[in-house]
C-alpha positions in Angstrom: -22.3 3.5 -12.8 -19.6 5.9 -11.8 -20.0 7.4 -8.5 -18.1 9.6 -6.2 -14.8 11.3 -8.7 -12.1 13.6 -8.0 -10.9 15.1 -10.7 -7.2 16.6 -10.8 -6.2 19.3 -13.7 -3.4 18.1 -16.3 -1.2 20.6 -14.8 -0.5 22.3 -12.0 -1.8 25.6 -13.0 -5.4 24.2 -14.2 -8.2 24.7 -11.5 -8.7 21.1 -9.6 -12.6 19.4 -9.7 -14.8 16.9 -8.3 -17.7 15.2 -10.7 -20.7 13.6 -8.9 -23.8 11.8 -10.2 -26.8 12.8 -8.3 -27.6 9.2 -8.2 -24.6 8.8 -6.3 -24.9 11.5 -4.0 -28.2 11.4 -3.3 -27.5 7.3 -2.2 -24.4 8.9 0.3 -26.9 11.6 1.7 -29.6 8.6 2.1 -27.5 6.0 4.4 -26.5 9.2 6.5 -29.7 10.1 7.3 -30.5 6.3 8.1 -27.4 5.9 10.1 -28.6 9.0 12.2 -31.9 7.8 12.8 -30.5 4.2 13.6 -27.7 5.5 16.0 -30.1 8.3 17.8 -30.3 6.3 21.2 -27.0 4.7 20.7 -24.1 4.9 23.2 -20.7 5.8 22.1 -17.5 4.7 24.6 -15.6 7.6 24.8 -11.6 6.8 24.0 -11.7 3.1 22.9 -10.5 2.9 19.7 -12.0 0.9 16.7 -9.4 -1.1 14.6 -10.5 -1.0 10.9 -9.0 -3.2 8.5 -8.1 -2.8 5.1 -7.3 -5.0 1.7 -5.5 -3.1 -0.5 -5.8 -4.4 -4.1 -2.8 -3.9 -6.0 -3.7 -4.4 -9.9 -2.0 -5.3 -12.6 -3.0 -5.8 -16.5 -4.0 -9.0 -17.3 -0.4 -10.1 -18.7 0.5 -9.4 -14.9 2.5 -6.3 -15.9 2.4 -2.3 -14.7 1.0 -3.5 -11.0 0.9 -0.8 -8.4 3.0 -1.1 -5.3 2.6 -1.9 -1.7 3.9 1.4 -0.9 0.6 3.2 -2.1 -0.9 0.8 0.4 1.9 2.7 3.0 1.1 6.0 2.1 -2.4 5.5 2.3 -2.6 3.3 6.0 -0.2 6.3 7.1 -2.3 9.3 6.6 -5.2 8.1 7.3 -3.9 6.9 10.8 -3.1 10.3 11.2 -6.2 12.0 9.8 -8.7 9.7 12.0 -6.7 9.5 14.8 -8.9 12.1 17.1 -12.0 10.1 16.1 -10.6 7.0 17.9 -10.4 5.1 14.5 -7.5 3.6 13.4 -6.8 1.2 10.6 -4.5 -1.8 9.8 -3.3 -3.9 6.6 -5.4 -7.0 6.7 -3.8 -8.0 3.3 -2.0 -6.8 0.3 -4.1 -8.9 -3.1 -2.4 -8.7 -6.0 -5.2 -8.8 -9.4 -4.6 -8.8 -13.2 -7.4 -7.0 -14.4 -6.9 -4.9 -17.6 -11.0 -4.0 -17.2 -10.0 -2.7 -13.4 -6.3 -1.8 -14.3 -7.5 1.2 -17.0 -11.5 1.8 -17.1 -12.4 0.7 -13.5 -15.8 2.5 -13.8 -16.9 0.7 -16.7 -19.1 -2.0 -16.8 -16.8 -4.7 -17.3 -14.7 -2.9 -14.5 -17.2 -2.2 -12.1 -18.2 -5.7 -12.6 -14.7 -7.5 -12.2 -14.2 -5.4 -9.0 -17.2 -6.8 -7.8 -16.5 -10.5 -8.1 -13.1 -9.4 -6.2 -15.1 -8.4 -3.2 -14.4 -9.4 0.1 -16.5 -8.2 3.1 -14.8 -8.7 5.9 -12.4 -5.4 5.2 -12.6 -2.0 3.5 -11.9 -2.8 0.3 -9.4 -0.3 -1.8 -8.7 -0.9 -5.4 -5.5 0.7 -6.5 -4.5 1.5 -10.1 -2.1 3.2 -12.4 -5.2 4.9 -14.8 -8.4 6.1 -15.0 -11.5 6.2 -17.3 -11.6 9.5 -17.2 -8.4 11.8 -17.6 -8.1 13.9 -14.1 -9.7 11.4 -12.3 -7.7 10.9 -8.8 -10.4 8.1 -7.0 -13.8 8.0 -6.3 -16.1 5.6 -4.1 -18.5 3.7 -5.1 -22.2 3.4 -3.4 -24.6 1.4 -2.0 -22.9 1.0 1.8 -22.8 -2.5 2.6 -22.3 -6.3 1.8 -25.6 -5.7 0.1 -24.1 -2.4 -2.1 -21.1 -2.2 -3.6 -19.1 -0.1 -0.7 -15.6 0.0 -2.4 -13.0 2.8 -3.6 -10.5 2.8 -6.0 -7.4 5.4 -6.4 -4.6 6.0 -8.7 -1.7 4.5 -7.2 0.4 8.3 -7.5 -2.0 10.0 -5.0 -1.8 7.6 -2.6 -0.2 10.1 -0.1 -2.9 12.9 -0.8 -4.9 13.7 2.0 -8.0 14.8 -0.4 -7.8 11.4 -2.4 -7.6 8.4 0.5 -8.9 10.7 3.3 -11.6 12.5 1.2 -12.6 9.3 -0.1 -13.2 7.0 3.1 -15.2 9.8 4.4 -17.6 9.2 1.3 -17.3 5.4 2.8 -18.4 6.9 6.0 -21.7 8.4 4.5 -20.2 12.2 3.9 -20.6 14.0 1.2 -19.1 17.0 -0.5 -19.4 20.2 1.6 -20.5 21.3 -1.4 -22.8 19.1 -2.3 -25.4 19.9 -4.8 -22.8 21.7 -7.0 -21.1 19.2 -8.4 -22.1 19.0 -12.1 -21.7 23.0 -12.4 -18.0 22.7 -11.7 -18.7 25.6 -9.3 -20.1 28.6 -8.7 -20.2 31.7 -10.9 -22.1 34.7 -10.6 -22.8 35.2 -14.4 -24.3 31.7 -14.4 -25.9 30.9 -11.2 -26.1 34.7 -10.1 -25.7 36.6 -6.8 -27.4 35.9 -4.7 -27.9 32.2 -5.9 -31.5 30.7 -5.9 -33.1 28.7 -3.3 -31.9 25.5 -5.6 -28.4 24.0 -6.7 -28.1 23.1 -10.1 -28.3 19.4 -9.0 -31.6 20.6 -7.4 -30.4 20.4 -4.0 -31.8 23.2 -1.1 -28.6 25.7 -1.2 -27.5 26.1 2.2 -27.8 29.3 4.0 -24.9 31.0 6.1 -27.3 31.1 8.8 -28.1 27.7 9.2 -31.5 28.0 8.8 -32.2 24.9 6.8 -28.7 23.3 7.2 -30.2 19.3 8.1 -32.0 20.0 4.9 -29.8 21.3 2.7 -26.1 21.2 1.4 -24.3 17.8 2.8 -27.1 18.0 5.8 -24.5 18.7 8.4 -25.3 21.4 10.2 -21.7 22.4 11.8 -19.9 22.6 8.1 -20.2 26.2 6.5 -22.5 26.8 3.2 -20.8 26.1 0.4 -21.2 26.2 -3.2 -18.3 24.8 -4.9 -14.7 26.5 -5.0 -12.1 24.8 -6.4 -9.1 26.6 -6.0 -5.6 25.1 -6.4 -3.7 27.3 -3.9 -5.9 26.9 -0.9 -7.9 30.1 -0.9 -11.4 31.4 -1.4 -11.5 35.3 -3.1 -15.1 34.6 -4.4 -18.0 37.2 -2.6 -20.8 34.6 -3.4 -24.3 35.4 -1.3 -26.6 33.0 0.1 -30.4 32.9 -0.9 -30.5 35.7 2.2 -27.7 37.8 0.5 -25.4 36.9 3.1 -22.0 36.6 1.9 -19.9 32.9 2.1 -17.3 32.1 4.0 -16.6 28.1 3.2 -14.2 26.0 5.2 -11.7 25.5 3.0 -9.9 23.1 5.1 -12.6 20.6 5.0 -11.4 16.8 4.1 -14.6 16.8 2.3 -13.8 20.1 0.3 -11.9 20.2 -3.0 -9.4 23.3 -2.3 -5.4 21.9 -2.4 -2.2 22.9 -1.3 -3.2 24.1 2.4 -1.1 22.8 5.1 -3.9 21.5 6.9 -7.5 20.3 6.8 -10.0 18.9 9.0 -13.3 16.6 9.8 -16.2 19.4 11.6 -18.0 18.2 14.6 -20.7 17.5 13.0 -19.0 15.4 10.2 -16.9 13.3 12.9 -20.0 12.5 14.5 -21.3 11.2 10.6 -18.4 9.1 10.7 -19.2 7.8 13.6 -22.8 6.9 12.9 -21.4 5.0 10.0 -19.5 2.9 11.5 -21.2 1.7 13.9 -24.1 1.4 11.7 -25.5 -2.8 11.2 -24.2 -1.2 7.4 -20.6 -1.6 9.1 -20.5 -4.1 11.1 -18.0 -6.5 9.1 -14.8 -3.4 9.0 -15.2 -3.6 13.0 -13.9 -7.3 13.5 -13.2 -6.7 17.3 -9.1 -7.5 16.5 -6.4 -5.6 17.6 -3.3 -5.0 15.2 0.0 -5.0 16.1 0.5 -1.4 17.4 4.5 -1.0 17.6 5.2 2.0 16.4 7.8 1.4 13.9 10.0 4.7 12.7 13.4 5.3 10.9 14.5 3.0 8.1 17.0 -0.2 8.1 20.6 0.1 7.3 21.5 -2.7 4.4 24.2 -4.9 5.4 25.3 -7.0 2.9 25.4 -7.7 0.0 28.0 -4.4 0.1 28.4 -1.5 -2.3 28.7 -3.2 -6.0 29.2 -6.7 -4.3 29.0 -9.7 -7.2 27.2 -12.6 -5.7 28.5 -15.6 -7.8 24.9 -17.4 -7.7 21.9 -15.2 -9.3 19.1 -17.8 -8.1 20.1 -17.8 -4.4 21.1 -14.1 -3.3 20.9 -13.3 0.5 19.6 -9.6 1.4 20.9 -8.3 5.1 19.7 -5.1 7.0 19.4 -4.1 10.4 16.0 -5.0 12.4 13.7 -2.2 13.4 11.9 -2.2 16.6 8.4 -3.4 16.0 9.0 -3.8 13.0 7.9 -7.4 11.8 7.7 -7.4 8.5 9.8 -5.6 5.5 9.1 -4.4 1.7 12.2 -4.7 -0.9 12.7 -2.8 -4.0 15.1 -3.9 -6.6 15.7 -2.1 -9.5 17.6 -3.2 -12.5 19.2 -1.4 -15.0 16.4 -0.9 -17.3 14.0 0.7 -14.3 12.0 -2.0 -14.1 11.0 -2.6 -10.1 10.4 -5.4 -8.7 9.0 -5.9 -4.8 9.0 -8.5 -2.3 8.0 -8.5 1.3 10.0 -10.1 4.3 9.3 -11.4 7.8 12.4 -10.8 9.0 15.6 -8.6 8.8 17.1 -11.2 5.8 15.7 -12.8 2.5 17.3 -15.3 -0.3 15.9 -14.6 -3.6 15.7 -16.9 -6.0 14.3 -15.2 -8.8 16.8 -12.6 -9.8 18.5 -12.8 -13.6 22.1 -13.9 -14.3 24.8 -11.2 -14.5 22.6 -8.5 -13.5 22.8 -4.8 -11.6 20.9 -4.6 -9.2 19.8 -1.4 -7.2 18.0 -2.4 -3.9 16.6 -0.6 -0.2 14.6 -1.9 1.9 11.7 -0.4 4.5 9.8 -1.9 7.9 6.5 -1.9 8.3 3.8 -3.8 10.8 -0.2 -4.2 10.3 -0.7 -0.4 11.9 2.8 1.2 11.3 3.7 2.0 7.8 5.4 5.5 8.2 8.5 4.6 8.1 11.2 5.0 6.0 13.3 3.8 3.4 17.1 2.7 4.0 20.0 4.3 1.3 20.5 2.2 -1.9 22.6 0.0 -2.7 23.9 -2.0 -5.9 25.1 -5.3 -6.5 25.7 -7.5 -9.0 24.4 -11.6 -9.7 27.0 -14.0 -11.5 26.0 -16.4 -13.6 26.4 -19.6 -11.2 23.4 -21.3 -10.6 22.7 -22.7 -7.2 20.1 -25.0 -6.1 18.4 -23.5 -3.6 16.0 -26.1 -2.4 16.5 -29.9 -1.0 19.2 -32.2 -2.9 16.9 -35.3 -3.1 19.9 -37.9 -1.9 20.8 -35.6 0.7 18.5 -34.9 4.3 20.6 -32.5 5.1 24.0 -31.2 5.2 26.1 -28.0 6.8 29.2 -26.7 6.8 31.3 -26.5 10.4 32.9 -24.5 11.7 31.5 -21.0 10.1 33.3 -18.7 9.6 36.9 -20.4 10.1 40.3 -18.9 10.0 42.1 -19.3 7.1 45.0 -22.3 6.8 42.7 -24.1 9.1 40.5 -26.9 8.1 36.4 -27.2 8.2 34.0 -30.0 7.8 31.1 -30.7 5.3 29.0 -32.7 7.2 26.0 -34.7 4.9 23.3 -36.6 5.9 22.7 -39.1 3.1 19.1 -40.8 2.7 20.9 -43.5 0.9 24.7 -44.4 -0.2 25.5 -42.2 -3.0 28.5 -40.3 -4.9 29.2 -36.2 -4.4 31.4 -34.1 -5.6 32.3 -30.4 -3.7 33.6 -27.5 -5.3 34.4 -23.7 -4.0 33.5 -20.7 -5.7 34.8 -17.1 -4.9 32.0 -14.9 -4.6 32.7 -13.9 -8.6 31.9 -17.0 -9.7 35.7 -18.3 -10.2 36.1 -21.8 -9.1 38.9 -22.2 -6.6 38.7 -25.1 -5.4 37.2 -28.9 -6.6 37.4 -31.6 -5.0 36.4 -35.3 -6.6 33.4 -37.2 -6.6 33.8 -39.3 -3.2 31.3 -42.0 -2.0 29.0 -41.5 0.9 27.5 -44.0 3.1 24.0 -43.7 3.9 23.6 -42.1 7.2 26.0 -38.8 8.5 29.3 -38.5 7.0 32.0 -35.5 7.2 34.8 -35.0 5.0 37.8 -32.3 6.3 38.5 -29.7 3.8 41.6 -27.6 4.1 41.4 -23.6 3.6 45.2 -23.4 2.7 44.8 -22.2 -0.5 42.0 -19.6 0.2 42.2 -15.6 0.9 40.4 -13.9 3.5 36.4 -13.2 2.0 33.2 -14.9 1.4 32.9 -18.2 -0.6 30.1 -20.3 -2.1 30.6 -24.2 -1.3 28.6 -26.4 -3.9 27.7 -30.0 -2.8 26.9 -31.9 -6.3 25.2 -35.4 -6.5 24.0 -37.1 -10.0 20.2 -35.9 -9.3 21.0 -32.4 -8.0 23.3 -29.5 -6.2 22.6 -27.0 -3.6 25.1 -24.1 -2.8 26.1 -22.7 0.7 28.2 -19.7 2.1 31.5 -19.8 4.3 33.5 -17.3 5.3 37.3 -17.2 5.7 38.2 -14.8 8.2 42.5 -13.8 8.4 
């Protein structure tokens, strides 16, 4: 069942590889030949670009723990912006899902993998599974044949490679019917003259035509694009080819190791042919892709630079630990925002925002904390992250939600100076007794006044800030059914 593999050595100095089943590639070499017969009269606009979404599946074991993170998602939607740019494609988050799957989480290619991914399908985006292990040890991602609603038509990818041009970009180029530049070689691991000889035979080992250097056969043989060079599989770490391998013809090789669709690392740069780009385009606008071209348009604000935190400040101790407020400053474009928190023991935990401020409500008592914070849109994920900061939860619980006697209630004016007076103003939904205390932002109670009785309706009672420094304070409004917490701030 496994299809389309990259393989990556245990080290860096261990030569890089790409597995294929024949099965597989001979299914990828298949649709691209019928997308090229079906797109033959078919006219292409020249500069409108197609808006491709994605859902990025973010898995997790089945106990919910060792999920990967939105920022693979990031990395990913980033580079291949860039990558498919000059093909008029670009993509856009359509959704972030987050799985428990141990079956997908570890041993995706396996039956009960392969089958759980399935019943996760959704075909109204390119789907892309991401996960912290493999099957397989080297494996990097792979894709994973028939195209279409009909097929299978997904790709999964360790979360760490996320940022690798030959993992995401290699990969959706599979998706869009291309195969290896090499293709045909893939179960020998590559070339060798003591093996396959020199010149090579009219055959690969995966009984594939080897291509010749000039062209000859090139729609039949190799990937069946005639514009990328004859290759025979060079894996090389370093981005280079020193090999003097001949063609059936004797003529010597010179591959395109800069090809996406190559397995060579390290270069600086790499590249889509002609002849692949026009694949691509086949593919997707192939009746095989018609549900990743929705006819949307993303929100395409470029958002750049990173946030700079407000508040809490530098080793700040927020008295409350289940009603903490985040601050940063808003980026342009930017309309939503990913949070990382880190706590002592490296554990991460990640939540997004729609705006430049959140209150979270599930953070442990008396606590470090080490947070940043990045901005982000549908189409603009390049961005980066703002500097760290820590802070610290107390151990006063706040409740953060409605308190059932009260419809609602504020505190007026905010900020105030200090040694003058401000109002807690309640609406009641029925006559009832509250008590209000003060907290410093510690967790030391400063202030309590006693339980008083409250009409139904609006009521204010005047509270005096003689007694109170200069700073932030939490004001806690307490009936017999419930409490909920607010912030003031006492300015000199």
């Amino acid at each position: 069942m496994f299809a389309i593999a990259l393989f990556a050595a245990a080290n860096a100095k261990a030569q890089h590889k790409c597995g294929v089943t024949a099965e597989a590639g001979k299914q990828i070499m298949e649709q691209m030949l019928e997308n090229r017969n079906e797109m033959r009269d078919f006219v292409f606009t020249r500069g409108a670009i197609t808006y491709v979404p994605i859902r990025f599946f973010l898995v997790a074991k089945s106990d919910g723990t060792g999920r990967t993170s939105e920022r693979a998602g990031f990395q990913a939607l980033c580079l291949l912006n860039q990558n498919y740019l000059d093909q008029d494609i670009q993509f856009y988050i359509k959704e972030f899902k987050y799985i428990n799957s141990t079956s997908i989480y570890s041993n995706p290619t396996s039956f009960s993998g392969s089958n759980a991914i399935k019943n996760q399908m959704i075909y109204n985006a390119l789907n892309i599974f991401f996960v912290k292990e493999m099957s397989e040890e080297g494996v990097l991602g792979y894709y994973q044949p028939p195209a279409g609603p009909q097929g299978n038509d997904w790709i999964v990818a360790l979360e760490n490679y996320a940022g690798q041009d030959l993992v995401i970009t290699h990969e959706v180029g599979h998706f869009f019917s291309l195969n290896h530049t090499f293709y045909g070689w893939e179960s020998s691991g590559g070339w060798s003259e003591a093996v396959h000889g020199n010149p090579v035979g009219n055959m690969s080992p995966d009984n594939v035509p080897n291509e010749r250097v000039n062209m000859s056969n090139c729609t039949v043989a190799g990937d069946g694009i005639c514009d990328t060079a004859a290759d025979y599989m060079f894996p090389s770490n370093n981005c280079s080819y020193t090999q003097n391998a001949k063609d059936p013809n004797g003529q010597l090789l010179t591959p395109d190791i800069h090809n996406f669709m190559n397995y060579v690392y390290s270069c600086t740069s790499y590249n889509f042919s002609n002849g692949q780009k026009s694949a691509i385009s086949n593919s997707l606008f192939s009746n095989s892709r018609n549900y990743v071209r929705p006819n949307y348009s993303p929100n395409l604000s470029p958002v750049t630079g990173s946030p700079t935190i407000i508040s809490p400040q530098q080793s700040e101790t927020i008295a409350t630990y289940n009603a903490v407020p985040l601050e940063w400053t808003a980026l342009p474009g930017a309309d939503k925002y990913l949070i990382e928190l880190t706590t002592a023991g490296q554990e991460t935990a990640r939540v997004i925002a729609n705006s430049n401020s959140i209150v979270l409500t599930n953070l442990l008592p008396n606590k470090s904390y080490l947070w940043k914070v990045m901005g982000f849109n549908e189409s603009s994920t390049c961005g980066g992250f703002s500097g760290q900061r820590i802070f610290k939860t107390g151990g006063l619980l706040s409740d953060t939600f409605t308190v059932p006697d009260v419809a609602k209630w504020s505190i007026a004016p905010n900020p105030v100076k200090a040694g003058a007076s401000f109002f807690v103003n309640m609406e009641a939904t029925e006559a009832v007794k509250a008590s209000i205390s003060i907290h410093s932002m510690t967790g030391q109670l400063v202030q309590e006044f006693p339980q008083t009785d409250f009409n139904a309706g609006e009521n204010s009672i005047e509270l005096s800030t003689n007694d109170l420094t200069a700073g932030i304070y939490f004001v806690t409004l307490r009936t017999k059914n419930d409490f909920q917490t607010k912030r003031i701030s006492v300015l000199h």
